[in-house]
MIKOL-955377 format. One record per residue (C-alpha): residue in three letters; x, z, y. Coordinates in steps of 0.2 Angstrom, whole numbers, always signed. Each point is the difference from the previous one (the first is absolute). Example, Ala and Ser with C-alpha at 12.3 -4.5 7.8 and 13.67 -1.06 7.14 Angstrom:
2
+-----+-------+-------+-------+
| res |    px |    pz |    py |
+-----+-------+-------+-------+
| ALA |   +62 |   +39 |   -22 |
| SER |    +6 |    -3 |   +17 |
+-----+-------+-------+-------+
//
This chain:
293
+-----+-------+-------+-------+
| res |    px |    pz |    py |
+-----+-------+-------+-------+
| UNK |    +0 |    +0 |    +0 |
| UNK |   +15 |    +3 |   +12 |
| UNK |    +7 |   -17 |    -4 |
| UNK |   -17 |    -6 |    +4 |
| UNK |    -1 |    +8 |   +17 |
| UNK |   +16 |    -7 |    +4 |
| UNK |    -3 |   -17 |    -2 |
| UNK |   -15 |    +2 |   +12 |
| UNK |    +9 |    +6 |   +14 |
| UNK |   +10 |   -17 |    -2 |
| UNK |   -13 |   -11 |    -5 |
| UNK |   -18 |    +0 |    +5 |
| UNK |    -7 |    -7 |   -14 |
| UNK |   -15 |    -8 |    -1 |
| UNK |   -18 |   +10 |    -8 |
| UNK |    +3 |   -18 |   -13 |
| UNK |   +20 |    +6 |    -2 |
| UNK |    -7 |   +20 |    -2 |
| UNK |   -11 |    -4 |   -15 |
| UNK |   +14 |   -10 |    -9 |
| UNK |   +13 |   +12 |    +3 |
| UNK |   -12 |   +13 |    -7 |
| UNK |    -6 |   -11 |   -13 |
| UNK |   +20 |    +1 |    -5 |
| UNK |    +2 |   +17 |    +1 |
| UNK |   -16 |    +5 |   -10 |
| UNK |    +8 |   -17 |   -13 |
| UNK |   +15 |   +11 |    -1 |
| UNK |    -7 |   +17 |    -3 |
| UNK |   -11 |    -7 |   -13 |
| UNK |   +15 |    -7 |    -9 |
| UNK |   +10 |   +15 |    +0 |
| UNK |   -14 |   +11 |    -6 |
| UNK |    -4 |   -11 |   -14 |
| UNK |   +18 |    -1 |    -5 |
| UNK |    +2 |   +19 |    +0 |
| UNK |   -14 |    +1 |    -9 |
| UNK |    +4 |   -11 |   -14 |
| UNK |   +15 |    +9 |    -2 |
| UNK |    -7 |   +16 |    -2 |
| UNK |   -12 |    -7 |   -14 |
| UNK |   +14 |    -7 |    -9 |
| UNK |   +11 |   +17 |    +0 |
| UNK |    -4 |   +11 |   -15 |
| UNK |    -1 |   +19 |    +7 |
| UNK |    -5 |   +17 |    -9 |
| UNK |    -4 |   +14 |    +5 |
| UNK |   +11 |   +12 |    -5 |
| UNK |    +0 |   +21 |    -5 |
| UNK |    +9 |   +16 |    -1 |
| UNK |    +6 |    +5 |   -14 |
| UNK |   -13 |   +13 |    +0 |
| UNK |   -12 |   -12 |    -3 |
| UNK |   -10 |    +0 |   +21 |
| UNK |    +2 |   -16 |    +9 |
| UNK |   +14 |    -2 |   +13 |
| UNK |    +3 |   -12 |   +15 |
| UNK |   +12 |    -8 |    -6 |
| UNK |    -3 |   -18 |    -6 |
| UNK |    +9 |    -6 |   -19 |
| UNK |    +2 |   -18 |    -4 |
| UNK |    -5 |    -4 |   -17 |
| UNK |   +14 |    -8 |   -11 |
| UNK |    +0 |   -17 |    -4 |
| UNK |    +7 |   -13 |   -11 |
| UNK |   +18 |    +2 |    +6 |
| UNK |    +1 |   +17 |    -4 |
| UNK |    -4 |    -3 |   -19 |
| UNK |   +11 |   -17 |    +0 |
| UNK |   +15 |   +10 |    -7 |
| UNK |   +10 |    +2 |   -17 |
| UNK |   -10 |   +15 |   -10 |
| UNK |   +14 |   +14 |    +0 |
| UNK |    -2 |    -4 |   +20 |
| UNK |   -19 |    +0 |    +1 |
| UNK |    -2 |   +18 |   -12 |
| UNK |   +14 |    +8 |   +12 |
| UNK |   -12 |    -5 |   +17 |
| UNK |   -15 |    +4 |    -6 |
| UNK |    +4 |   +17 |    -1 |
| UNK |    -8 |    +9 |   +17 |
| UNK |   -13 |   -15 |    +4 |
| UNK |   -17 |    +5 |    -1 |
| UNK |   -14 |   -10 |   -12 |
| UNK |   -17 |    -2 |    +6 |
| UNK |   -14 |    -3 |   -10 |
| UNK |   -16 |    -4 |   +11 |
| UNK |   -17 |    +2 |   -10 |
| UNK |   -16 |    -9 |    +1 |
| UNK |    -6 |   +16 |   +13 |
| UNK |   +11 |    -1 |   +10 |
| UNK |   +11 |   +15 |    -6 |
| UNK |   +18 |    -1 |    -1 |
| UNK |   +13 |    +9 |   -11 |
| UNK |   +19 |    +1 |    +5 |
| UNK |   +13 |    +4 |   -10 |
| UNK |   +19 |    -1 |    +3 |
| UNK |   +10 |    -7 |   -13 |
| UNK |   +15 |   +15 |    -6 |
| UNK |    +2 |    -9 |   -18 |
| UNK |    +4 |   -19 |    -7 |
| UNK |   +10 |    -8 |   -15 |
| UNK |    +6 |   -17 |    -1 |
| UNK |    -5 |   -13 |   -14 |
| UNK |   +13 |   -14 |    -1 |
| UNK |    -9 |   -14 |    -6 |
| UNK |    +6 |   -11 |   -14 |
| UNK |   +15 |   +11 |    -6 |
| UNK |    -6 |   +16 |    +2 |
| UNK |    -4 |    +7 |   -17 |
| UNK |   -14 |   +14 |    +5 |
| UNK |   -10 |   -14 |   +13 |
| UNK |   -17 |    -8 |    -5 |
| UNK |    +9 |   -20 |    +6 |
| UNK |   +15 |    +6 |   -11 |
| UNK |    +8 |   -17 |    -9 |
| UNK |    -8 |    -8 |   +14 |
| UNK |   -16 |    +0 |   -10 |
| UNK |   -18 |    -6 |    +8 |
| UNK |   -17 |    +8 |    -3 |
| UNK |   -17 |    +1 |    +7 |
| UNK |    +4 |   +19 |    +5 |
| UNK |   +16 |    -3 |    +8 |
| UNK |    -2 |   -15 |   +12 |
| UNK |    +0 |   +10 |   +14 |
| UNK |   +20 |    +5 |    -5 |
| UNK |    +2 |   -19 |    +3 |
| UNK |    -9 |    -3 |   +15 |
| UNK |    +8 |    +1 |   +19 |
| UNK |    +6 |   +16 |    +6 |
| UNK |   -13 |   +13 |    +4 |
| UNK |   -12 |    -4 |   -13 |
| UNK |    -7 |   +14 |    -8 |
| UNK |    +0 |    +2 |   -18 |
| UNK |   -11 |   +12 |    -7 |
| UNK |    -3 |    +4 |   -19 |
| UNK |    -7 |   +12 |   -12 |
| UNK |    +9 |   +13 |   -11 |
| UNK |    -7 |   +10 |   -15 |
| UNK |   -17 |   -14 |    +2 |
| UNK |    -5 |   +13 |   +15 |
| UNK |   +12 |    +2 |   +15 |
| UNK |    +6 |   -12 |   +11 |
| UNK |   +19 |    -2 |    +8 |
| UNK |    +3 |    -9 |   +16 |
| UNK |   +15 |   -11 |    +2 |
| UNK |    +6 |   -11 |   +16 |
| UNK |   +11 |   -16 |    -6 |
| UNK |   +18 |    -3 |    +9 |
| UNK |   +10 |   -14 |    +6 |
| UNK |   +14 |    -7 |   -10 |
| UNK |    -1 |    -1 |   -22 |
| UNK |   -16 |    -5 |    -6 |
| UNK |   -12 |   +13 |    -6 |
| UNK |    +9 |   +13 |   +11 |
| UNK |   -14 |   +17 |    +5 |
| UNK |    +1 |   +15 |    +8 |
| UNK |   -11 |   +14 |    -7 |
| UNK |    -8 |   +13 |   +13 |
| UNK |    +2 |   +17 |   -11 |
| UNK |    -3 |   +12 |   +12 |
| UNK |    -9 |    +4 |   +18 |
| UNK |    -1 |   +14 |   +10 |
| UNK |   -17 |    +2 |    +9 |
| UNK |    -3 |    -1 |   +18 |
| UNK |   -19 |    -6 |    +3 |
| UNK |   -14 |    +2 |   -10 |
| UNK |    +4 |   +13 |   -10 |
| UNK |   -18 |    +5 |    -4 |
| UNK |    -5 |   -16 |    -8 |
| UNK |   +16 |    -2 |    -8 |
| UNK |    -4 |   +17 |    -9 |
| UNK |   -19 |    -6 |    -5 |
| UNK |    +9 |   -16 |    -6 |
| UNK |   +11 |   +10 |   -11 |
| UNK |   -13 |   +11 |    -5 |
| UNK |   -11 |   -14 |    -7 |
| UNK |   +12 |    -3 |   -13 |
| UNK |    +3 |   +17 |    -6 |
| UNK |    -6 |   +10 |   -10 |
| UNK |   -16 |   +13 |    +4 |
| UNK |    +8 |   +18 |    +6 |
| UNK |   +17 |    -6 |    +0 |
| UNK |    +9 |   +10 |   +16 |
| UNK |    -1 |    -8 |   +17 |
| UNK |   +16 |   -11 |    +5 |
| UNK |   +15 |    +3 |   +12 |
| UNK |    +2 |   -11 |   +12 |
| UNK |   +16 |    -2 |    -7 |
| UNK |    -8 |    -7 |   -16 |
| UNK |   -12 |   -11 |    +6 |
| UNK |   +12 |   -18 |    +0 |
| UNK |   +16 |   +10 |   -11 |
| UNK |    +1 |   -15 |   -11 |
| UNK |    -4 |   -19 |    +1 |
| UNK |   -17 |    +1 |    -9 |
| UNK |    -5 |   +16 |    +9 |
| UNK |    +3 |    -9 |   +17 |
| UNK |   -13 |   -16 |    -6 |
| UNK |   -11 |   +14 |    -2 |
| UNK |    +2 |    +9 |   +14 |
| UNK |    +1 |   -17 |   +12 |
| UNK |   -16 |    -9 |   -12 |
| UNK |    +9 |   -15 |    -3 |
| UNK |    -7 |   -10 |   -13 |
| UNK |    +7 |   -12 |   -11 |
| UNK |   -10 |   -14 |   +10 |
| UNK |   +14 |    +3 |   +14 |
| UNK |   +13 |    -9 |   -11 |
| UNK |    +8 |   -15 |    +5 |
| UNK |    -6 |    +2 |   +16 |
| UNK |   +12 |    +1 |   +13 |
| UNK |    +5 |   +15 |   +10 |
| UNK |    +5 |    -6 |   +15 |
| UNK |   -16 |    -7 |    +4 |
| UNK |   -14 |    +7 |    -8 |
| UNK |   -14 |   +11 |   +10 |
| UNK |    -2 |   +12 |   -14 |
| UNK |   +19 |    +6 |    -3 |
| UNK |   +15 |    -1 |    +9 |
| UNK |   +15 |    +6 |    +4 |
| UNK |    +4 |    +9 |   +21 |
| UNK |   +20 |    +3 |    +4 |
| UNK |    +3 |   +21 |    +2 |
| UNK |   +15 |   +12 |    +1 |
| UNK |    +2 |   +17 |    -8 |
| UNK |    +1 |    +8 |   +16 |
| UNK |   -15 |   +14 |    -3 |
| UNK |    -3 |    -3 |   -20 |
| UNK |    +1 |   +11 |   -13 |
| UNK |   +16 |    +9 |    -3 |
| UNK |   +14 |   -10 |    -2 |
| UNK |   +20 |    -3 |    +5 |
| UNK |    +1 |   -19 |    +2 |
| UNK |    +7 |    -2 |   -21 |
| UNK |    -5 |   -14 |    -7 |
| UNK |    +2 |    +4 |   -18 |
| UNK |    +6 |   -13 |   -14 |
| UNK |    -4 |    +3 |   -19 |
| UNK |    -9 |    -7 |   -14 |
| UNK |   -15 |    -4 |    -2 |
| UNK |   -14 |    +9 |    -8 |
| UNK |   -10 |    -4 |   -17 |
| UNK |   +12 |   -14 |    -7 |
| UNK |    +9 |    +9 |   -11 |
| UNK |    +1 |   -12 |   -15 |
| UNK |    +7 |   -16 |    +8 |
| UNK |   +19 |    +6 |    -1 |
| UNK |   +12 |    -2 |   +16 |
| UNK |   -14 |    -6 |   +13 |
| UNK |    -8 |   +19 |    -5 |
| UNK |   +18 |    +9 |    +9 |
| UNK |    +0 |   -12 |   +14 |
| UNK |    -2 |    +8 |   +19 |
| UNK |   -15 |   -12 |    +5 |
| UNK |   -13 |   +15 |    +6 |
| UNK |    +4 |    +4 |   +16 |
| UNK |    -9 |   +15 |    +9 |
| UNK |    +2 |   +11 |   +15 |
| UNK |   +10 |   +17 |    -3 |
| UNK |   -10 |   +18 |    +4 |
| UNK |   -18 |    -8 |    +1 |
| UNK |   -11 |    +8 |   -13 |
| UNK |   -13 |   -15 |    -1 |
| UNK |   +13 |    -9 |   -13 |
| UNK |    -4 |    +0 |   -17 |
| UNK |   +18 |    +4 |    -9 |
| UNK |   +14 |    +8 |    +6 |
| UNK |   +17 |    -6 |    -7 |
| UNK |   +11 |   +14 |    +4 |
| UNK |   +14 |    -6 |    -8 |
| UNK |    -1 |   -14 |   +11 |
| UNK |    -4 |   +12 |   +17 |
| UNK |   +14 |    +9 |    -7 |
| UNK |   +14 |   -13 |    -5 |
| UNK |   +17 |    +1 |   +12 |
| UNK |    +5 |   -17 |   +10 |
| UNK |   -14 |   -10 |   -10 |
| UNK |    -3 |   -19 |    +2 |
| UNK |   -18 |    +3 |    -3 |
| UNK |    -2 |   +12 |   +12 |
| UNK |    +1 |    -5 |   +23 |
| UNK |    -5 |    +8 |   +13 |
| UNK |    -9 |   -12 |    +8 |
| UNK |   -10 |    -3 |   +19 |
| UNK |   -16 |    -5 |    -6 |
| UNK |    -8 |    +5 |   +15 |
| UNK |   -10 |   -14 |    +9 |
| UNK |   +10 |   -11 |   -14 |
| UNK |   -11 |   -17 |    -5 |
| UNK |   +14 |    -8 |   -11 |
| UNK |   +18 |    +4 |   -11 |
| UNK |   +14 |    -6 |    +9 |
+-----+-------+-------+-------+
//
């Protein structure tokens, strides 16, 4: 408007010259809020909470592809400290953040569903791009969420283990549905401590798999730091995975990976915690971290 008030000081244009230099600037606002706009509907933003479970100001952007386009060591290792969101049909949604993953090599790893680099119906998701999600039953009953990586085909994260931080309520009636009648009431601690426990918890369903988690409305994925969580001293712990005993030297390899000190993990490995100068044990910043160097 200043601009504007200049020129008529040096020009007297005429009422026809007012109406197109309006008609200009009108033209120009126009374009600048339709361009801001469009901007703002093509940038993915959440809103994000304190780890105590209450909203906050702060605004989280929710991970996309690039985050899950790396090798799967890589991928298990980042996840730890994001939060996953699982949106219900009301409305409702449950956030946990992630304290526990394992890796699953893919082709040559002996204890994976791809291993051999072998196909089925169940495990397309292992093939598909990164950040499918893969999710099969166990024992005919419980269901296990995976994430597929970047890199070897076949490659998955598995999401052992949540700590709670919205929605505690409905992740304990949730629980509670598939227990038995009197059993005790749960810790909050116990509500995602393993990878079927957290499907529960979080209602995913075995339709989710091979849907894609950096794009879907129901379930995603939102960038945290460990800042305010649960107990912790910034450990990332390396040991072996859990349940896969009988498939030899892939049973003793260090591919779970879990925060140090937070009491939503499902096993402790203190011989790993406790080992001198280990090579499966770094003190990492994973602190508002969205990828492994």
């Amino acid at each position: 408007m200043r601009y504007i008030m200049a020129e008529h000081k040096r020009t007297l244009p005429s009422r026809k010259g007012d109406q197109k230099a309006n008609k200009r600037v009108n033209e120009s606002e126009l374009a600048a809020e339709s361009k801001q706009q469009k901007q703002n509907e093509t940038t993915t933003v959440v809103q994000s909470v304190d780890f105590s479970g209450g909203q906050t100001a702060e605004m989280r952007r929710r991970l996309g592809e690039d985050f899950f386009t790396q090798p799967c060591v890589a991928l298990a290792k980042a996840f730890l400290g994001k939060v996953l969101v699982r949106r219900r049909e009301d409305g409702t949604e449950l956030r946990g953040r992630v304290v526990e993953t394992e890796a699953y090599l893919g082709g040559e790893d002996k204890a994976s569903h791809s291993a051999g680099g072998k196909r089925t119906e169940r495990n397309t998701a292992m093939f598909m791009k990164p950040g499918a999600i893969y999710v099969y039953p166990i024992y005919g009953v419980y269901l296990c969420m995976n994430v597929s990586s970047e890199g070897r085909d076949g490659a998955a994260v598995l999401l052992r283990s949540l700590e709670p931080l919205q929605g505690h309520s409905v992740m304990r009636q949730l629980r509670a549905a598939r227990r038995k009648d009197g059993a005790r009431p749960l810790k909050d601690k116990e509500l995602c401590n393993g990878p079927s426990k957290l499907c529960q918890a979080l209602d995913v369903p075995r339709r989710f798999d091979r849907r894609d988690l950096a794009t879907d409305p129901e379930v995603w994925l939102e960038d945290a730091d460990l800042s305010a969580g649960d107990a912790h001293d910034g450990v990332v712990v390396e040991a072996p995975r859990v349940g896969i005993e009988s498939h030899g030297e892939w049973a003793k390899k260090p591919l779970r990976f879990y925060i140090r000190g937070n009491a939503c993990v499902s096993v402790v490995d203190k011989v790993a915690e406790r080992r001198e100068n280990p090579p499966d044990l770094h003190r990492q910043n994973i602190c508002n971290r969205t990828q492994m160097d």
